[in-house]
N, C-alpha and C positions, 0 to 999 in steps of 0.2 A: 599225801600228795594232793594239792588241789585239784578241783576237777571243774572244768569249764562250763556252762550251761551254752547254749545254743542262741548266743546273740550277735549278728551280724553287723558290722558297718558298711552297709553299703553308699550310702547319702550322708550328708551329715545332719540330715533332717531325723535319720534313725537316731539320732541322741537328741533327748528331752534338753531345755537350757540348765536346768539344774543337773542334770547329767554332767555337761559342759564345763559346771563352774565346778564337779568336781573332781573331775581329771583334772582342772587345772590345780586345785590345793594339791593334790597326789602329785604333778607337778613341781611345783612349788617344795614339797615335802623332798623329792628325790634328788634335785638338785641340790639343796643343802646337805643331803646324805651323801651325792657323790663328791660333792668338796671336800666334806669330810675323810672324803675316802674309806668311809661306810662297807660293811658286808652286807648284801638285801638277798634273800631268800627266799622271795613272795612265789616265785613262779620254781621252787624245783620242783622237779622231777615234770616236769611240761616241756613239748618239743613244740617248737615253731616251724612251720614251712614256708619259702619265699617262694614263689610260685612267681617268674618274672617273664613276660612274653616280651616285654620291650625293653632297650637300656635304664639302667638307673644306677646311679651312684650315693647319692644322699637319702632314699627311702629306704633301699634295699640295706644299707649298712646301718644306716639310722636302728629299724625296724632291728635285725641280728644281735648289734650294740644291748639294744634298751633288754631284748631276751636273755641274752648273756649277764646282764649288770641282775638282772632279777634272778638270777640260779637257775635259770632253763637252759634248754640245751636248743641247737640250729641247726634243719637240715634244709638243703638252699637248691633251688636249679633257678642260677642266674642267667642260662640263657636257655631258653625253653627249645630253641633249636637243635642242642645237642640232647632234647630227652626224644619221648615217644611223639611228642606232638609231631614231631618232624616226619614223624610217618605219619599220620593222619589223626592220628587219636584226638579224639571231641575232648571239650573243655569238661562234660560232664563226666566221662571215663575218665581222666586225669585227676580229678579231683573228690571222685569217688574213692579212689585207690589210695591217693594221699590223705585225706581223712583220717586210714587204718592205722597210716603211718604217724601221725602228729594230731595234736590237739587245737589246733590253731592254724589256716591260714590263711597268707598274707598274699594278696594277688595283684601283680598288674597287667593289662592287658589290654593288646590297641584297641580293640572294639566297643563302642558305647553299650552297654547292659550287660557285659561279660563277667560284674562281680555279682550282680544280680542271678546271672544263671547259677556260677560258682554255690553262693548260697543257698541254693535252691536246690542244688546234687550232693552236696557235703555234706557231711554228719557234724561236723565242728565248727564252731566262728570261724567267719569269713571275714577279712578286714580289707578294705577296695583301699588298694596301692594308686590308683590312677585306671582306668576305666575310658580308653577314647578322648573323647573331647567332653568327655559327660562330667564329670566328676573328682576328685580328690582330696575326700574330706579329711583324714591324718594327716596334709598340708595344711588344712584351715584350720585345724586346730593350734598348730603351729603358730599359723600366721595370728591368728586372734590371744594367742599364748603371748606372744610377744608385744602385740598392740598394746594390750591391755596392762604389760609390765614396762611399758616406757610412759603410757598416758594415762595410767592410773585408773581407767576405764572404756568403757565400749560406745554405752548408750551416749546418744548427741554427739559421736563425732561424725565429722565428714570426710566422707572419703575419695578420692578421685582416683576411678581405673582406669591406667591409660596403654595402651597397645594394641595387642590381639584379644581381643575378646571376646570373639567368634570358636574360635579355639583351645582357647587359656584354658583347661579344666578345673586348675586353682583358683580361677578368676571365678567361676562358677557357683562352686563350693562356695568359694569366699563370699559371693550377694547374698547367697539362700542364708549364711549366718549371717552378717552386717542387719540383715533387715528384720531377722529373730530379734537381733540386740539391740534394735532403734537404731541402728545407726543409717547416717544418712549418705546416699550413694550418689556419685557425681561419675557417667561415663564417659571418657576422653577414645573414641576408639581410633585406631590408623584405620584411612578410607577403606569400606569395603569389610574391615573387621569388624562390626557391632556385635553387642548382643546378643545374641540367639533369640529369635521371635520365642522357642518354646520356656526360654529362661524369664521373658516379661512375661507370657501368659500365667505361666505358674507363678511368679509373685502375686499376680493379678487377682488373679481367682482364689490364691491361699493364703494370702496374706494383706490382700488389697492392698501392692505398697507397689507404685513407680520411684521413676528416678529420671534426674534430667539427663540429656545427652549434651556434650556439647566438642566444637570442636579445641583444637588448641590454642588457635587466636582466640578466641571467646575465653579459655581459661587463663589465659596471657592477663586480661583485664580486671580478672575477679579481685575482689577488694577484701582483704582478711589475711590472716594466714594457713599456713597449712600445716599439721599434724604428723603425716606419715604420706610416703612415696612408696608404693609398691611398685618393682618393674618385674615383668615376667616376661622371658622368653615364648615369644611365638610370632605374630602380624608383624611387618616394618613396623618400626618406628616411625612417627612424623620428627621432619625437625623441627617443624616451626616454632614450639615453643624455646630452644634453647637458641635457633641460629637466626630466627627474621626471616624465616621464609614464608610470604603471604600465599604463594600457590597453593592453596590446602582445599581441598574437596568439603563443601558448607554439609553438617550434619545436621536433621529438623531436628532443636532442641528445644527441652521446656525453660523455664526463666531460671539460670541458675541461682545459685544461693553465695551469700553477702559474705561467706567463708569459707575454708575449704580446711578437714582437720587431716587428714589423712592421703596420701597419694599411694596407689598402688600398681604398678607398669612390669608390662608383661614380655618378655622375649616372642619372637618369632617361629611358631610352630612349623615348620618348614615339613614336619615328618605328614601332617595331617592335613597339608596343601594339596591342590591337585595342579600345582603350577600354574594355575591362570588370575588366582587373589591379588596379586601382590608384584614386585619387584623389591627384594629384600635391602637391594641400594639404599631404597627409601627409606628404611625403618630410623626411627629416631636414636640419636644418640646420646644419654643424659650424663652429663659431666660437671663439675663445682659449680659453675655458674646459674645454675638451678638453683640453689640452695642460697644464693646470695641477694635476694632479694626481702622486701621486706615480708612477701606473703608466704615464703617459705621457711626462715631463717626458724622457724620452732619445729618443722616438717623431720620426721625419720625418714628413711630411703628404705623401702622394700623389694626384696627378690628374690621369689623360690628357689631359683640358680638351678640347670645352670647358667653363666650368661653365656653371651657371644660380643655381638660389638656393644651391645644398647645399652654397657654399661661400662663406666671410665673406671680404668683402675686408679686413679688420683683420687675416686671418694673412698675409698677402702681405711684410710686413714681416717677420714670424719667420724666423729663419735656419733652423727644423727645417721650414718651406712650402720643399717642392722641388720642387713641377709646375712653375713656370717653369724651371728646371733642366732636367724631363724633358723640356720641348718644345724648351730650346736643343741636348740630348743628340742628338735627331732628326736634325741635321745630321752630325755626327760620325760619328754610330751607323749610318746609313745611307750615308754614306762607306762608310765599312768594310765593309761588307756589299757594296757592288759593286766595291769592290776586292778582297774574300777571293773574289767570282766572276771576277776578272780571275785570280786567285794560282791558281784551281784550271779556268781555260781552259787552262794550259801543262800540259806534261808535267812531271809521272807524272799530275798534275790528281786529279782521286778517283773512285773508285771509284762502278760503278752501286750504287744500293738494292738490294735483293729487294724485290721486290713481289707482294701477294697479286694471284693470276689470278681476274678477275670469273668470276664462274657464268657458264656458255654454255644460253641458254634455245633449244628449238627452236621452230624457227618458229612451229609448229601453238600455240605455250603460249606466250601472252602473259608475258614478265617482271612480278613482283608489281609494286607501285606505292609508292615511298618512303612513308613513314608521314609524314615530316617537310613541312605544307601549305609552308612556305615553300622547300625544295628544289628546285635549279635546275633538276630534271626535268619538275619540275611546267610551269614556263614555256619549255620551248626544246622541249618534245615534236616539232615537225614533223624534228627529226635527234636526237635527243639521246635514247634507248632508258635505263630505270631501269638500274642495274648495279650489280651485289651480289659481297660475298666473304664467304665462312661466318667468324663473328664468333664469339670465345670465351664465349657465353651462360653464365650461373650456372643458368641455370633448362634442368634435362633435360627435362622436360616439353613442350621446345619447340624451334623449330629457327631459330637467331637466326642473322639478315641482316647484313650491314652495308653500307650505300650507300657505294658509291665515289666519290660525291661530298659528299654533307654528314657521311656518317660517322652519322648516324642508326641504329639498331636497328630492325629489322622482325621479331615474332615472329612465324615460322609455325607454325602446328597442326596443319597437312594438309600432306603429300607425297605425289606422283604418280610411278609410272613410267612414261613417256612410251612404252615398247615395249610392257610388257603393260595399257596403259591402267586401272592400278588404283591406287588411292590409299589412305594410309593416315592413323591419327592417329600424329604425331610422337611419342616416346619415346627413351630415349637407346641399345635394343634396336637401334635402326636407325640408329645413327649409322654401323657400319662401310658398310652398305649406299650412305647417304644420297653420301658419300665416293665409292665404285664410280660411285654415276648421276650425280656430278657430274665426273669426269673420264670417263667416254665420254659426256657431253652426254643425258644422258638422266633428269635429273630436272626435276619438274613441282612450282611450288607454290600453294597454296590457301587463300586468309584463311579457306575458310568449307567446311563440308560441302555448299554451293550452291554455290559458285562450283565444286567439282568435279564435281559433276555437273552441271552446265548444259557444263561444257567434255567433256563425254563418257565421263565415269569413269565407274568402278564398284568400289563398294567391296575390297579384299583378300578378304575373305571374308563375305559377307551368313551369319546367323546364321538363327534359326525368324524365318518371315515369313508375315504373315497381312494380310487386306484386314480394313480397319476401317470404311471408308466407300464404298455403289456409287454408280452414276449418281444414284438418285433419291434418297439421303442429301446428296452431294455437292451438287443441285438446289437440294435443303431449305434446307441451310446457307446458299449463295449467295442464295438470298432470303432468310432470316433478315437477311442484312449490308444488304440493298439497305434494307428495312427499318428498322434500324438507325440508318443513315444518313439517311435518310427523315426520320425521328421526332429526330431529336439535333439538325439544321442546318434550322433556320428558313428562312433564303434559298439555296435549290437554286442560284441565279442566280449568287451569287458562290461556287459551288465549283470546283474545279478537283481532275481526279484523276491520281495518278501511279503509275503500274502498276512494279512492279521487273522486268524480263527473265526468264525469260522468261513462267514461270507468273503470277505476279501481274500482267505486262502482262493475258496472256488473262482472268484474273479483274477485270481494272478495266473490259476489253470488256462484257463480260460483266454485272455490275456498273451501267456505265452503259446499256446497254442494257435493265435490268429499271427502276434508274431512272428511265428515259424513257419507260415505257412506264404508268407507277404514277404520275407528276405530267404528264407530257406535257413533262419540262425535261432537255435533254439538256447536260450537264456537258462542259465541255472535257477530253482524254484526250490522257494523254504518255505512252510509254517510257523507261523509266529503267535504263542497263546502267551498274552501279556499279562493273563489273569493267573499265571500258572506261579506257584511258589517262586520255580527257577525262572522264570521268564522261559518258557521253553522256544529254541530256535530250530527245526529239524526240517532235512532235503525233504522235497516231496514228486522230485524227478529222476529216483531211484539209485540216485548216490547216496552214499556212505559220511560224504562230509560236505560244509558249504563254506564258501569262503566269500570274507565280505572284503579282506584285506585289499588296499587300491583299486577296489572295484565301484562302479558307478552303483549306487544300491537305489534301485526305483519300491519304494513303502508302499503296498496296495493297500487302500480297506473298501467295503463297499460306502459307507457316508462317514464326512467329517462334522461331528458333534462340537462337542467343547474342545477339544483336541488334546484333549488328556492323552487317551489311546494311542495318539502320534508320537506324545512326547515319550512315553514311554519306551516305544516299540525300538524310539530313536537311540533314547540308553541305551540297549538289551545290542542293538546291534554294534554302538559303539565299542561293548563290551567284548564283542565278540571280533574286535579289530579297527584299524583305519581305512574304512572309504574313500576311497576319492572325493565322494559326491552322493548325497542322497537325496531324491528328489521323491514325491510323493504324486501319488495316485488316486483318484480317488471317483469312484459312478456318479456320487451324489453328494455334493457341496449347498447344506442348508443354512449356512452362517451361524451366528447366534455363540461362536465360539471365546472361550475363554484365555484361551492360549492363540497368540500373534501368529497362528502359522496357516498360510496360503497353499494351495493345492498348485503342483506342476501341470498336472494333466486333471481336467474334469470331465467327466461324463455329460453332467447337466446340470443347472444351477438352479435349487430350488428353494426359494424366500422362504421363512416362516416363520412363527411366531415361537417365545418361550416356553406355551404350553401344547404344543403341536410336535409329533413325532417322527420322522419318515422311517418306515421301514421296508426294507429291500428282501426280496425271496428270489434265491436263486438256487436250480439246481443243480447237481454235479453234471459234469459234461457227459454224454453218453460213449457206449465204445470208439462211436467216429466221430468224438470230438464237438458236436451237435451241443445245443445247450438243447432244456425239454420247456413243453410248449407253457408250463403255468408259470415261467418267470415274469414275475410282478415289482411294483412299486410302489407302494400306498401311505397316505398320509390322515393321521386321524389326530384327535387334541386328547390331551392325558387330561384327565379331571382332578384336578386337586382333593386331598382331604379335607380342604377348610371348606371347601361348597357343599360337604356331605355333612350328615350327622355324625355318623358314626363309622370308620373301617368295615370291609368286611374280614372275618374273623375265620 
């Protein structure tokens, strides 16, 4: 019986190009043997697992099919709601257990980095069925299977993706190969669908390859023909290209190109919307009249399927319609694939990858928190720790992340060293440094000049520093806001307030306590640590629950920075329900912010410069509600590391 070695697909960057071209001959080999109506044997005595968290019709049977025609045998849970998961059970306890059970499996599953983790708990090949928005590379195999068998090659063609491509995960998969094979990319997205910023960084940085954008009129005019049409379900459609619709949203493009070999168009991802992209009315419709033009007329039509409208059943007849093609390719194409992991279980077998070694966070310093909401970290948190490798960032200015699981970018601004408890602003001055603290495990990182100091920093070097506000300024202020508030929200009854960790909690006490004492109506009060894995939300007025549901929610913190902290705090509660209204709070408003958002109620308004800090000291209120007498306000300048010689260590 053969036996598997331990190679995963999770990306389809995990297979070499030569890899590539020889699944495809294994390909090529097996469909002449199932015409034949051949007996193939490669895979007996091997079990396959379908491991399916989301619908699927052509992977999941495809994938079964290609097991069966090889002499293996199928054991399947096509809807992972009727297994354990449905009680609670993590992706890595599912998938540790099924392991024991099979020698292979086959995953899909809605969350970006989830075949990544899979791989990472399993004993056996892991093969990423679709992964979120991230990924589906045994589609692009497919899809490159077939390209490559209607135009007799890869390299120098041109391809045009046109739909969702924000979403498309075949569309994904499909650039990271097109630009392995030379070939050239032309993106056409519906308004609002482009791209993924983190899918041009990574060509950018790994492959140095862009590609023009453009919109539909713009591709109306192109001079040449075209190759192949891919559509995929996910974004509207535009119509413009097939109806004369000039209303079209201008996308900034580069100078397109004088041909176009290829078209590739993506359905509407409707499951991976949050309902506010899009209006699906819009999506384009593509029917004959496409094809009858002179820049088309040599063009294939492409579609991972399934579709919906964005696709005419009258091209179904056209010999250049090859999505039924690509789904019959599935079997074949996927053959080959676990017979080139049978070819490379023997000796000499192939070779390990290099892989980059995640950052070692210490204990004391919480790991940042993937940028990416839908990232498998987010949801498997009770074992599953964020985990980052230093990413080739274009921007020096900043210190880029990259998740080891969804492959996301995280910029960081603030670095810490973990020995001498000091932090700095990022620059590219410190990159030899950054390099030293992350191989002896001693670097620390920070979204925010808050979140380093609430975790115990202190800046590199504090500059001139003077107090700006005492106790009884600080007093002033705090009831100017109680005020404020007072006077702006008609019904006290439906407010709810939410303090930020650690000062602005103390300011929301504090707050509703002057409150309460000025109407006689005391407000519900929560803590809010934005820095926390879970975004933690918890009462801090002796209830058991907090509700944010149609309530007016007033955000306290004690100063607005960049207003990252805002924005976050603003998810966490959105999370946690529909408000009415959330208006913001804030002691000390010093501009300089990165994020458009304006303060409801301010304390006091203080100018400053970029490298200038304000920081607020307040202490908990005492038994009778009293603040104590060293509540301060002071403002000093952060000294950069490029004015020094050297960090201190």
């Amino acid at each position: 019986m053969a036996q598997l070695a331990k190679i995963d697909v999770v990306s389809i960057e995990d297979l070499q190009t030569s890899e590539i071209e020889r699944i495809f001959e294994l390909a090529d080999e097996y469909s002449e043997e199932l015409a034949r109506g051949g007996q193939i044997t490669s895979a007996a005595g091997l079990i396959m697992a379908t491991l399916f968290y989301e619908p699927s019709t052509r992977t999941r049977l495809s994938f079964e099919s290609a097991m069966h025609r090889l002499g293996g045998a199928v054991i399947s849970s096509a809807d992972m709601q009727a297994s354990s998961a449905a009680k609670g059970e993590s992706l890595a306890d599912t998938v540790r257990v099924v392991s024991s059970y099979a020698d292979l499996i086959v995953l899909r599953h809605p969350h970006d980095g989830a075949a990544r983790v899979a791989a990472d708990y399993a004993s056996c090949p892991v093969l990423n069925a679709g992964d979120g928005s991230r990924e589906h590379p045994t589609q692009t195999l497919c899809d490159l299977y077939i390209l490559r068998r209607k135009k007799g090659h890869l390299k120098g063609l041109t391809v045009a993706l046109c739909g969702d491509l924000k979403f498309g995960r075949t569309v994904h998969s499909l650039i990271y190969a097109l630009a392995r094979f030379g070939a050239n990319i032309v993106a056409v997205p519906t308004a609002g669908m482009d791209v993924p910023r983190y899918v041009l960084e990574r060509l950018a940085s790994e492959r140095n390859y862009s590609f023009s954008t453009v919109t539909m009129d713009e591709l109306k005019g192109l001079a040449g023909g075209l190759d192949a049409l891919y559509l995929t379900p996910s974004a509207p459609h535009q119509m413009a290209l097939f109806t004369g619709d000039e209303d079209i949203r201008q996308i900034p493009s580069a100078e397109p190109p004088a041909a176009l070999d290829a078209f590739y168009v993506t359905r509407l991802q409707k499951e991976r919307m949050t309902g506010k992209e899009i209006n699906s009315s819009e999506y384009v419709r593509f029917d004959a009249r496409a094809l009858k033009t002179s820049r088309t007329q040599a063009a294939v039509v492409m579609h991972p399927l399934p579709r919906t409208n964005e696709l005419a059943y009258e091209l179904d007849s056209d010999p250049r319609a090859v999505y039924f093609e690509q789904a019959a390719a599935g079997v074949p194409v996927r053959m080959a694939l676990i017979a080139w992991l049978i070819e490379n279980s023997e000796p000499p077998g192939r070779g390990a990858r290099a892989v980059a070694v995640p950052i070692r966070f210490k204990g004391e310093t919480l790991p940042p928190r993937c940028a990416n909401a839908n990232c498998i970290s987010r949801f498997e948190g009770a074992y599953l720790r964020p985990r980052f490798t230093l990413a080739r960032g274009a921007d020096s200015s900043v210190l880029a992340l990259k998740c080891d699981f969804c492959e996301r970018e995280l910029k960081i601004e603030f670095v810490g060293h973990v020995r001498s408890r000091r932090y700095y602003r990022y620059d590219d001055t410190l990159q030899g440094y950054v390099r030293q603290w992350i191989e002896e495990g001693s670097l620390a990182v920070f979204e925010s000049v808050k979140q380093a100091e609430e975790s115990g920093y202190e800046p590199y070097k504090r500059g001139p520093q003077r107090d700006i506000m005492k106790a009884d300024e600080v007093a002033r202020a705090v009831d100017l806001l109680a005020d404020q508030m007072i006077a702006d929200l008609p019904d006290l009854t439906s407010v709810s307030m939410v303090g930020v960790i650690s000062r602005g909690a103390i300011l929301a006490l504090r707050l509703r306590d002057l409150i309460e004492s000025k109407t006689k109506i005391r407000p519900p009060c929560a803590a809010l640590d934005v820095y926390s894995p879970a975004d933690a939300l918890n009462p801090i007025d002796g209830s058991d629950e907090f509700n944010v549901e149609g309530r007016t929610v007033v955000l306290i913190d004690d100063v607005i920075n960049s207003g990252w902290t805002v924005q976050r705090a603003m998810a966490t509660i959105w999370r946690r329900g529909r408000p009415a209204a959330v208006k913001l709070a804030v002691l000390i408003d010093r501009g300089h912010r990165a994020v458009p958002i304006r303060p409801n109620y301010c304390g006091k308004n203080i100018p400053t410069s970029r490298s200038e800090r304000v920081q607020v000291r307040l202490a908990a209120p005492d038994a009778d509600g009293k603040s104590k007498a060293n509540d301060r306000v002071m403002i000093y300048s952060i000294v950069e590391p490029l004015k020094e010689t050297e960090p201190a260590s």
